[in-house]
C-alpha positions as CSV (number, residue, x, y, z in Angstrom):
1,X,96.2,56.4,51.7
2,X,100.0,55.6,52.6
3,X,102.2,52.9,50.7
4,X,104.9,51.1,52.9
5,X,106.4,47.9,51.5
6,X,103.3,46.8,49.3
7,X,101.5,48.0,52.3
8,X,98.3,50.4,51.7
9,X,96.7,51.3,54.8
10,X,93.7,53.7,55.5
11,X,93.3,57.2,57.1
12,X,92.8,56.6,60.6
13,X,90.2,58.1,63.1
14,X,87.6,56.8,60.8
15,X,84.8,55.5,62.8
16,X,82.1,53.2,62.2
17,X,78.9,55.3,61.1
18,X,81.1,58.1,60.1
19,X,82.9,57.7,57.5
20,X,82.4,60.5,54.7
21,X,86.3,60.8,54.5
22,X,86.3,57.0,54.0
23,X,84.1,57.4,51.2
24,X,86.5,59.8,49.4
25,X,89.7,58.0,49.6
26,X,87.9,54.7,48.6
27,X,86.1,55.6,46.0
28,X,85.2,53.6,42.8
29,X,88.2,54.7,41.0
30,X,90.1,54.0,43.9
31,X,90.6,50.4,43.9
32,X,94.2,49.1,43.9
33,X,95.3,46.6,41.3
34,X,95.9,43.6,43.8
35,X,92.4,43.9,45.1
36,X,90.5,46.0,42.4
37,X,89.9,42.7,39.5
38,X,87.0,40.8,39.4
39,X,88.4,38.0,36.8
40,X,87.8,34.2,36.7
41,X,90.2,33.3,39.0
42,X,88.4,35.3,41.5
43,X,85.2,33.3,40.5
44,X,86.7,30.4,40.2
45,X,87.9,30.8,43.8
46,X,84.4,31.3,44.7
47,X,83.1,28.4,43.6
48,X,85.8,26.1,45.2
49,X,85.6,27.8,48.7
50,X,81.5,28.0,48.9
51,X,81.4,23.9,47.7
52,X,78.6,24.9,45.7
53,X,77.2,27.4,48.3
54,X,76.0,30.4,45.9
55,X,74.0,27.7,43.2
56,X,72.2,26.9,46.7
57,X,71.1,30.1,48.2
58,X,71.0,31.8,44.6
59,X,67.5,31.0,43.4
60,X,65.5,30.8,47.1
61,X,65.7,34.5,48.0
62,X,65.1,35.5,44.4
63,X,62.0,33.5,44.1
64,X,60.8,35.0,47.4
65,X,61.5,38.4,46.9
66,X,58.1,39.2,45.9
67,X,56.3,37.2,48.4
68,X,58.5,39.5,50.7
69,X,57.3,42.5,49.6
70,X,53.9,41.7,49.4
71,X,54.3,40.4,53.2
72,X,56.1,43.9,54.2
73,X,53.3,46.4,52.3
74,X,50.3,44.7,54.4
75,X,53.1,44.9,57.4
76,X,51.9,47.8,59.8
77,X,52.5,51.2,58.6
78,X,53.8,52.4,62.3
79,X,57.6,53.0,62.4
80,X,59.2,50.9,64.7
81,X,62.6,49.9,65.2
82,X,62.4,45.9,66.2
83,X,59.8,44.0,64.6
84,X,59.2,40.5,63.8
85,X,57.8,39.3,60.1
86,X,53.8,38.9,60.4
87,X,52.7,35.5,61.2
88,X,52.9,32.9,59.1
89,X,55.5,34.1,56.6
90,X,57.7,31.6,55.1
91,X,61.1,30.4,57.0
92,X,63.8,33.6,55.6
93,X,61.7,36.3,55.2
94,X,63.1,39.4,56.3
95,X,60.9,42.4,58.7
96,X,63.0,45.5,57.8
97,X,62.0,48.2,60.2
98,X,60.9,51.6,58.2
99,X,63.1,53.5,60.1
100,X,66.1,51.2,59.6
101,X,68.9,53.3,58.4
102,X,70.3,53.5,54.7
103,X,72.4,50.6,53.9
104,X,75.9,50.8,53.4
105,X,79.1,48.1,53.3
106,X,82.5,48.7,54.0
107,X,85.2,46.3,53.0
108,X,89.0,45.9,54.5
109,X,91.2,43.3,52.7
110,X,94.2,42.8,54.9
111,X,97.0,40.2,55.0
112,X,100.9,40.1,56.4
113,X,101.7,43.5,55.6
114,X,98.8,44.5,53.2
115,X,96.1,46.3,54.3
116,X,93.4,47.6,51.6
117,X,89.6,49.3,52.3
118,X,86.4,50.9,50.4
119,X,83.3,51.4,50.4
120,X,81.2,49.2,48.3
121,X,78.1,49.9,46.4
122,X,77.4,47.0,44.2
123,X,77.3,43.8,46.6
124,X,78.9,42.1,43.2
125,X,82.0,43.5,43.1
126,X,82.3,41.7,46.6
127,X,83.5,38.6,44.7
128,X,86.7,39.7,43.9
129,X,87.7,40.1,47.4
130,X,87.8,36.5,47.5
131,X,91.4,35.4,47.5
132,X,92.7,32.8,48.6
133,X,95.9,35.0,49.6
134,X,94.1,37.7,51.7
135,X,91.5,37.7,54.4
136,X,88.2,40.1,53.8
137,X,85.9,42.0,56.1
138,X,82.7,43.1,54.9
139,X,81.0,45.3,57.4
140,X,77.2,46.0,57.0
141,X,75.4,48.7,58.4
142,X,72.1,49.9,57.8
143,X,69.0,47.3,56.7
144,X,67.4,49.7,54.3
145,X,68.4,47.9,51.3
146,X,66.9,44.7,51.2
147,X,68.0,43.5,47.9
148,X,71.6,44.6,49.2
149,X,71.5,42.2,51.6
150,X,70.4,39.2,49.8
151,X,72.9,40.0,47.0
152,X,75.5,39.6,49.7
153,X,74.2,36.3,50.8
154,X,74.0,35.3,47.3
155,X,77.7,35.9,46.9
156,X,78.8,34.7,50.2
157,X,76.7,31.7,49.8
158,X,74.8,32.4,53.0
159,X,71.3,30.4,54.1
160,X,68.1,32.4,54.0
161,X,67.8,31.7,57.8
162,X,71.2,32.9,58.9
163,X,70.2,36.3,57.3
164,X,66.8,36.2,59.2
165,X,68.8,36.3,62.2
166,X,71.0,39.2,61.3
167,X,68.7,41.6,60.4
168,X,65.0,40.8,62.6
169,X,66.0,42.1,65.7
170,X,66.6,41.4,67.9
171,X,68.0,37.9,68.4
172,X,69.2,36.1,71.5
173,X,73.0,36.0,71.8
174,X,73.9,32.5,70.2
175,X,76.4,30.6,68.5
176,X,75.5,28.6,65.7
177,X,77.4,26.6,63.0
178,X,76.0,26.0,59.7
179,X,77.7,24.2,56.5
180,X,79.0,26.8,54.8
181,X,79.5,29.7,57.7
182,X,79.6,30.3,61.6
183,X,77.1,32.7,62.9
184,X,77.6,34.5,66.0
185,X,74.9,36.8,67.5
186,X,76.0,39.4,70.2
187,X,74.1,42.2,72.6
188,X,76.0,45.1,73.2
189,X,74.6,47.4,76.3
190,X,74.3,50.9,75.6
191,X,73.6,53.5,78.8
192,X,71.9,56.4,77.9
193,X,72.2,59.8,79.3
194,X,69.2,59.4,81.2
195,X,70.2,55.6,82.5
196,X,67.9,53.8,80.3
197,X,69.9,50.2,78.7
198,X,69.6,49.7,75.1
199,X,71.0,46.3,73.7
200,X,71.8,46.5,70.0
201,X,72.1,43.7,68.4
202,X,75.5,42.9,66.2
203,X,76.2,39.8,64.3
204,X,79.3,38.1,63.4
205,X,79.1,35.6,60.3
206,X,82.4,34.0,59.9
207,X,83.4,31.8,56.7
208,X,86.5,30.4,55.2
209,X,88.5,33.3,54.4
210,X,86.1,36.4,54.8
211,X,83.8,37.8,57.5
212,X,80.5,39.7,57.7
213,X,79.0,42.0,60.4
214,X,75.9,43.1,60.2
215,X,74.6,45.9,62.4
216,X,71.2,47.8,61.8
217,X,72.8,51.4,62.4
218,X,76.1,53.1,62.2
219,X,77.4,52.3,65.5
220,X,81.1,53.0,67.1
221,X,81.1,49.2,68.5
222,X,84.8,48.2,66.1
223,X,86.3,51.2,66.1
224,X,88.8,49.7,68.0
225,X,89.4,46.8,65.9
226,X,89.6,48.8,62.6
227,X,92.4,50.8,63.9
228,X,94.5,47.8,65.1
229,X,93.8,46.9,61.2
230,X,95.3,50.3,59.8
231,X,97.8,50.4,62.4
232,X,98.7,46.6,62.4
233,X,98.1,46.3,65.8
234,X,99.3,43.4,67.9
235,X,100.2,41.3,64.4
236,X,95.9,41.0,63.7
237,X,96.6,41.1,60.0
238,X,99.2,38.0,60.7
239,X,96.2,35.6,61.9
240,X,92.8,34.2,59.9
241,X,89.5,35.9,60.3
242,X,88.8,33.7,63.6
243,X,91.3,36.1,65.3
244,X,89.4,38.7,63.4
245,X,86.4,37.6,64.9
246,X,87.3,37.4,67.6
247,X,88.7,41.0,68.4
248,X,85.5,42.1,67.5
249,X,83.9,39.8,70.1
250,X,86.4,40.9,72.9
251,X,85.4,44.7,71.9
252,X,81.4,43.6,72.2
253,X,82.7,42.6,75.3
254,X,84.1,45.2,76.7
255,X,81.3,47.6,76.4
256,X,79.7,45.6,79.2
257,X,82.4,46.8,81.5
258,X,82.1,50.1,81.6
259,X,77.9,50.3,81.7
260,X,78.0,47.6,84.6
261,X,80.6,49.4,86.6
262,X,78.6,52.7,86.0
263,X,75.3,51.1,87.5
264,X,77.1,49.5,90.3
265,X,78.8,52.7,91.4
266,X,75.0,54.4,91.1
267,X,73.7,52.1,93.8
268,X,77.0,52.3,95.8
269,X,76.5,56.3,96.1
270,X,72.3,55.1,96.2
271,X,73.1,53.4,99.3
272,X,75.1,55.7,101.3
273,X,72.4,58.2,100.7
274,X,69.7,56.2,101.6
275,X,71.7,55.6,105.4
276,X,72.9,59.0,105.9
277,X,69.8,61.2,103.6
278,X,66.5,59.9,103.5
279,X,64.6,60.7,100.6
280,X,61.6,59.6,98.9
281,X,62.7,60.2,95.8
282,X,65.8,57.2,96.6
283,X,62.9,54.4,95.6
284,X,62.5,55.5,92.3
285,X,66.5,55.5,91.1
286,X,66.7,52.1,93.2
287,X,64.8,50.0,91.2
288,X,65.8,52.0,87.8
289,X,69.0,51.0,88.3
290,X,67.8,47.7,89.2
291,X,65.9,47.0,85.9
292,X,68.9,48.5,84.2
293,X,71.1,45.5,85.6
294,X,67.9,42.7,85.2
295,X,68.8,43.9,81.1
296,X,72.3,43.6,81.5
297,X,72.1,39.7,83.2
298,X,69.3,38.8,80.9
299,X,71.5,39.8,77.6
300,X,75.0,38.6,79.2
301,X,73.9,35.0,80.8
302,X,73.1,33.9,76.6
303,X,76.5,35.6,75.5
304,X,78.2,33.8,78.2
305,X,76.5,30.9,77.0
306,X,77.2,31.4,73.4
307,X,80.7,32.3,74.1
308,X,81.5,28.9,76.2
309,X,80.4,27.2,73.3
310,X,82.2,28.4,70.5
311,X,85.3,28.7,73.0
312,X,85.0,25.1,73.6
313,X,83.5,23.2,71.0
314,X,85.4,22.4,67.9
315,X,84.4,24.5,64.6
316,X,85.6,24.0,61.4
317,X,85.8,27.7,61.1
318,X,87.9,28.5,64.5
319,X,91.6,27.2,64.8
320,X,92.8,26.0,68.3
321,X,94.7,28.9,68.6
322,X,91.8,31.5,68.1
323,X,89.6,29.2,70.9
324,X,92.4,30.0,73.5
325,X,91.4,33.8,73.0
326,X,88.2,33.3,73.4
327,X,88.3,31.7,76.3
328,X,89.7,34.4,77.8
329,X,86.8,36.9,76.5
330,X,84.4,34.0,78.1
331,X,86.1,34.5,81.1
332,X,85.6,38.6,80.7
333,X,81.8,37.8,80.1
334,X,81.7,35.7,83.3
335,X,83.0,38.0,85.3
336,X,80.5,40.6,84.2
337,X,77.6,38.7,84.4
338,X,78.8,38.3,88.2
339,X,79.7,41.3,88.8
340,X,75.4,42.3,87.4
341,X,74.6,39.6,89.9
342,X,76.3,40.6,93.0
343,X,75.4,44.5,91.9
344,X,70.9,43.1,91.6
345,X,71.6,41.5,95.3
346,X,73.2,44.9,96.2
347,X,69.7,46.6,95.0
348,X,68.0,44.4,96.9
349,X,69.8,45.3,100.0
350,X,69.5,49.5,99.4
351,X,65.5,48.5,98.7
352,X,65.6,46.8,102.3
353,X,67.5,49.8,104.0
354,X,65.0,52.0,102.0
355,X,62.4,49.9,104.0
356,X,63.5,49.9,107.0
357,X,64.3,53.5,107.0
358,X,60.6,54.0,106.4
359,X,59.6,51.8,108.7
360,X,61.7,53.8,111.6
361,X,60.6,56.7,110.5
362,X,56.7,55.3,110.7
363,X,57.4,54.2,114.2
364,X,59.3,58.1,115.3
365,X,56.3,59.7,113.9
366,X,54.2,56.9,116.1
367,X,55.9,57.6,119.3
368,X,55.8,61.3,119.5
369,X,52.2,60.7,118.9
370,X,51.9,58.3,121.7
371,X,53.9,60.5,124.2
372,X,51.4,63.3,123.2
373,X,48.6,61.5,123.4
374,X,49.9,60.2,126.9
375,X,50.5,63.5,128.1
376,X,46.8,64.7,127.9
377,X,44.8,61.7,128.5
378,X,45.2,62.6,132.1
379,X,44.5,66.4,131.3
380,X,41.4,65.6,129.7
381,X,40.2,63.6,132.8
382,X,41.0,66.6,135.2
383,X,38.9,68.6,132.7
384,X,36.4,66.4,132.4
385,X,36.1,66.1,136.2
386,X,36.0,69.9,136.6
387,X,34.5,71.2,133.4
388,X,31.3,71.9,134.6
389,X,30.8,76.3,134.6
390,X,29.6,77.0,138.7
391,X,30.6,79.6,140.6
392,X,34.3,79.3,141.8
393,X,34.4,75.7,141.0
394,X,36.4,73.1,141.6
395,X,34.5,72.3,144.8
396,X,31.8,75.2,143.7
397,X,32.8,77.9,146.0
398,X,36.6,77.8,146.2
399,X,37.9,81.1,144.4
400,X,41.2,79.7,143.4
401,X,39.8,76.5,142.4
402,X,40.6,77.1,138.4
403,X,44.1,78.4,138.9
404,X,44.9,75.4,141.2
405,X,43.5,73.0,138.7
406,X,45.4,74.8,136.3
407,X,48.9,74.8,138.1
408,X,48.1,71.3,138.9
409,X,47.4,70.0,135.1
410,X,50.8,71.8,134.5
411,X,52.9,70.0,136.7
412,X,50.9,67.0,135.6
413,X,52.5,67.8,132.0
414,X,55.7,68.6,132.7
415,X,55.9,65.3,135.3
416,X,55.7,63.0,132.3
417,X,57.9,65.1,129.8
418,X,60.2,64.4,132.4
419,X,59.8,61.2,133.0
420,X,59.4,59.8,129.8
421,X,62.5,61.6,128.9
422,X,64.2,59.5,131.7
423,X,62.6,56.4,130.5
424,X,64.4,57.4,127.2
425,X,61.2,57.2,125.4
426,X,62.1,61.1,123.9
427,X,65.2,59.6,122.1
């Protein structure tokens, strides 16, 4: 870690899900002074900015952890990834996933020319991050821990059902105000090697002061944003943790880009193909990359949604000045969802071709059949007249009659070769 002007700032090229190094400069010894105490002015500060907040969502997830765990050991032993709670549990309870990886919380305190980060194991020590004269990200990844996450909520001051949303997977995209906090829910489209669309789910919760994202894995969606932190990038340490929030929503954003443009390319190149090289196999990759966009407009039309309202409804947790920047990422949002749109019609349109191309090829195979058949119905009269075994038939006695009938058949043939050829019926 680097000191410049009261200034520490973090290693960079640490990404999100891979931070060993991180863990080694921020370590529990590690903590500076200005952000390292956990006194009563902390606590005191945390009292004052939750208005009561942690009394409130202290003693419900407490009460129901064991209800919760009772709930999760008759849960079904199969490892899956998304899963809802069984039916009937109570409003709040959390359906961790078996597989869900180890949790693990990152913190960056940053301000005007400060800029401090760690890893955190005790969710406690989070409350003395809460200053009045810095802003605080705490980033969450990993469900594993459950108590780890309702200690966070307990010190943020977060409701039960806001934490329900972050972590049962996965949520439709929304935006949704609350007394105490503003939580946003994003999808984020992953392509895979082999074209399959995964949508991950990554939610914002923003607060007075701080700001928590929860993701269920280590992913690389803020690496972005945490080196405009280190770096003090574009002044983002000058501004609140709206601005905060929403860099990280304009970097959710912009993995849509490059995933849409990839599909719409695919069906570009499907296209040409299907006009210039027939295949059979063209079908198949049509309507993959189809459903691959029918994922992308059915995760992007809610995020458009939920980003039109936050961008233009007032919140109590969003200045004027952050709104104006997130109208812009609407805008972005828009435009891919249009773009998946117009790319879905353009599937549509290589299906047709595909089609049509079969269909020509149906009626090619049709009319050499036709022609052929044409060309030996009248041979099979002339046999059928003279098919009969006499001597030197046709006419019973006539020695060349065979060869004649022969010749004759022959020219038969070749007449209407030629002439449906002239008819252009051979084209």
């Amino acid at each position: 870690m680097s000191s410049d002007g009261g200034e520490e700032q973090g290693e960079e090229g640490s990404g999100e899900g891979g931070q060993a190094g991180s863990e080694e400069r921020f370590g529990e010894g590690a903590r500076s002074e200005e952000g390292g105490g956990e006194g009563e002015g902390a606590g005191d500060f945390v009292g004052s900015a939750q208005g009561g907040a942690g009394a409130r969502a202290a003693a419900a997830p407490i009460a129901r952890r064991g209800q919760r765990a009772a709930q999760r050991g008759a849960a079904a032993p199969k490892p899956v990834r998304h899963q809802r709670p069984p039916p009937g549990s109570a409003p709040g309870t959390l359906a961790i996933p078996q597989d869900a990886a180890a949790t693990r919380i990152h913190v960056y305190e940053y301000a005007e020319g400060v800029h401090r980060e760690r890893d955190v194991e005790d969710p406690r020590d989070l409350r003395g991050y809460l200053k009045p004269e810095t802003n605080v990200w705490v980033d969450v990844q990993g469900f594993r821990d459950e108590d780890k996450l309702w200690e966070i909520a307990e010190v943020f001051g977060l409701h039960p059902l806001v934490l329900e949303d972050a972590t049962n997977v996965p949520q439709r995209a929304k935006s949704q105000v609350h007394a105490h906090e503003h939580v946003i829910v994003c999808r984020v489209p992953v392509l895979g090697e082999a074209g399959d669309i995964e949508t991950p789910q990554v939610c914002l919760i923003v607060g007075r002061g701080w700001l928590i994202t929860l993701q269920d894995h280590p992913r690389g969606f803020f690496d972005p944003v945490r080196l405009q932190l280190r770096e003090g990038v574009e002044e983002i340490r000058k501004h609140g943790v709206d601005y905060l929030a929403y860099a990280l929503i304009d970097a959710v954003v912009d993995r849509y880009f490059p995933v849409v443009q990839a599909l719409a390319e695919q069906l570009e190149e499907l296209e040409g193909e299907v006009i210039e090289h027939f295949s059979s196999t063209q079908l198949p990759r049509i309507q993959h990359v189809r459903r691959a966009l029918t994922v992308i407009r059915r995760v992007g039309w809610p995020q458009r949604e939920a980003l039109g309202e936050l961008a233009r409804e007032p919140s109590a947790f969003f200045s004027d000045a952050a709104r104006v920047y997130l109208r812009d990422a609407e805008q972005h949002i828009r435009q891919i969802v249009e773009l998946a749109d117009s790319s879905r019609e353009l599937a549509g349109l290589a299906t047709e071709i595909y089609l049509s191309q079969v269909g020509q090829r149906t009626n090619e195979v049709m009319k050499v059949l036709t022609l052929v058949s044409s060309i030996f119905i009248p041979l099979t009269f002339v046999v059928g007249v003279y098919g009969m075994n006499f001597d030197y038939m046709p006419e019973l006695h006539w020695e060349l009659g065979y060869p004649m009938v022969l010749f004759g058949m022959a020219c038969l043939a070749v007449g209407l070769s030629v002439w449906f050829r002239s008819r252009g019926w051979w084209d």
